[in-house]
C-alpha positions in Angstrom: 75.8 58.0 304.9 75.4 55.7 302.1 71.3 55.3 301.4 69.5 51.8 301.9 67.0 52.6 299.3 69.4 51.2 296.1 71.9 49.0 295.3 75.7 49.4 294.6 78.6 48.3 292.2 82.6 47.5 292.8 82.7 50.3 290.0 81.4 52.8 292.6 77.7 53.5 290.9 74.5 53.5 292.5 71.1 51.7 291.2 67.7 52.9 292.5 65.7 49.9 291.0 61.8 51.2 290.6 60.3 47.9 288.5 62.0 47.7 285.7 64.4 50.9 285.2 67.3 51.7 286.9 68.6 55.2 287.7 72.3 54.9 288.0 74.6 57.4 289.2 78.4 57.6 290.9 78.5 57.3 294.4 79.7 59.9 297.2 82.7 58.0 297.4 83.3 58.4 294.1 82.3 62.1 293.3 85.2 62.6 296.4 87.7 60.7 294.7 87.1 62.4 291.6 87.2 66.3 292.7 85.2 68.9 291.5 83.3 67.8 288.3 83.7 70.0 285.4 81.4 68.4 282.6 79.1 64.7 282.2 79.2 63.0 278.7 75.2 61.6 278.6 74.4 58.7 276.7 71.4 59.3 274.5 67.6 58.5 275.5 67.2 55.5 272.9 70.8 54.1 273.3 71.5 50.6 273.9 73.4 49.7 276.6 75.3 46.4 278.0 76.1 45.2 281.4 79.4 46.7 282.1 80.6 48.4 279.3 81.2 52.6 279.4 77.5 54.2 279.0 78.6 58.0 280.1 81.7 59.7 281.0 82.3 62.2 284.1 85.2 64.8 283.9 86.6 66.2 287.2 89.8 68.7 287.7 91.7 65.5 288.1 90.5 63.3 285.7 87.8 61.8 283.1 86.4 58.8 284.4 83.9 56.5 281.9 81.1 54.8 284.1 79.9 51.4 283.3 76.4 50.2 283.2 75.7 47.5 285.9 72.5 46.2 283.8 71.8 45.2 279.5 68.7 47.7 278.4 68.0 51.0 277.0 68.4 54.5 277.9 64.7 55.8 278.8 65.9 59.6 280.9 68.9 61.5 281.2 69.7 63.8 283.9 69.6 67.0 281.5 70.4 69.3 284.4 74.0 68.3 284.2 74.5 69.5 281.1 74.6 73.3 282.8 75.7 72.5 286.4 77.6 69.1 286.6 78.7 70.0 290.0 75.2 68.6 291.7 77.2 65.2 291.0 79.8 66.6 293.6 76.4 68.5 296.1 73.5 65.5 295.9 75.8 62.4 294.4 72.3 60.3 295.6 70.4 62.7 294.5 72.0 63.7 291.0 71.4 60.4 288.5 73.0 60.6 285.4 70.6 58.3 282.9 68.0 56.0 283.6 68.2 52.3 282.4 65.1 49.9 281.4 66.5 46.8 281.9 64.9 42.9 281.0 66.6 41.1 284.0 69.3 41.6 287.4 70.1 37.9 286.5 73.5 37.8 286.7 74.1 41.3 288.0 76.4 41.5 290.7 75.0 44.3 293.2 75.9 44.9 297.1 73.5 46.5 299.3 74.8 49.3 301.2 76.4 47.6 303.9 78.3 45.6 301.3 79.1 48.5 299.6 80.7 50.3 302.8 82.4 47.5 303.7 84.2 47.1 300.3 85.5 51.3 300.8 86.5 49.9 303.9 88.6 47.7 302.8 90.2 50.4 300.7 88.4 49.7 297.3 
């Protein structure tokens, strides 16, 4: 069940908004799409970051997929438990976050709630 509390992207990340930082992680469907995840490239507490460029990267048996940054703002928290057991992406992927974002402004930011964010899977997405 995809959680109410946050907001989602086409790119398949999630966004818990508290104020003005965003946690962001991948969402169930895509920690499934990926496979088991082997390793997570952090960005560093301190780096800059733009709306929708790469920001981290995830590494599965399958694949290495880069995931982009829904909002412009700095790193403030990583998810340093990753570094030793990457799979709690694949166990909690609402509960694993990979870095936390302070952000200026959503202006702009194109973000579906979860409803919207089902129904795009849905539709094969």
């Amino acid at each position: 069940m995809t959680p109410n509390d946050r907001k989602y992207t086409k790119e398949h990340e999630w966004l818990l908004i508290e104020g003005n930082v965003a946690k962001i992680g991948i969402t169930d469907h895509a920690q499934d799409a990926l496979g088991d995840i082997v390793y997570v490239e952090l960005p560093a507490v301190g780096d800059a970051v733009e709306a929708g460029a790469s920001f981290a990267v995830v590494e599965s048996v399958k694949a290495a997929s880069e995931i982009y940054c829904a909002v412009s703002g700095t790193v403030v928290e990583i998810n340093e438990a990753l570094d030793g057991a990457p799979e709690t992406i694949n166990n909690d992927p609402y509960g694993a976050f990979i870095a936390a974002v302070e952000f200026e402004t959503l202006d702009g930011v194109e973000l579906l709630s979860a409803e919207e964010y089902d129904a795009f899977v849905a539709e094969g997405n």
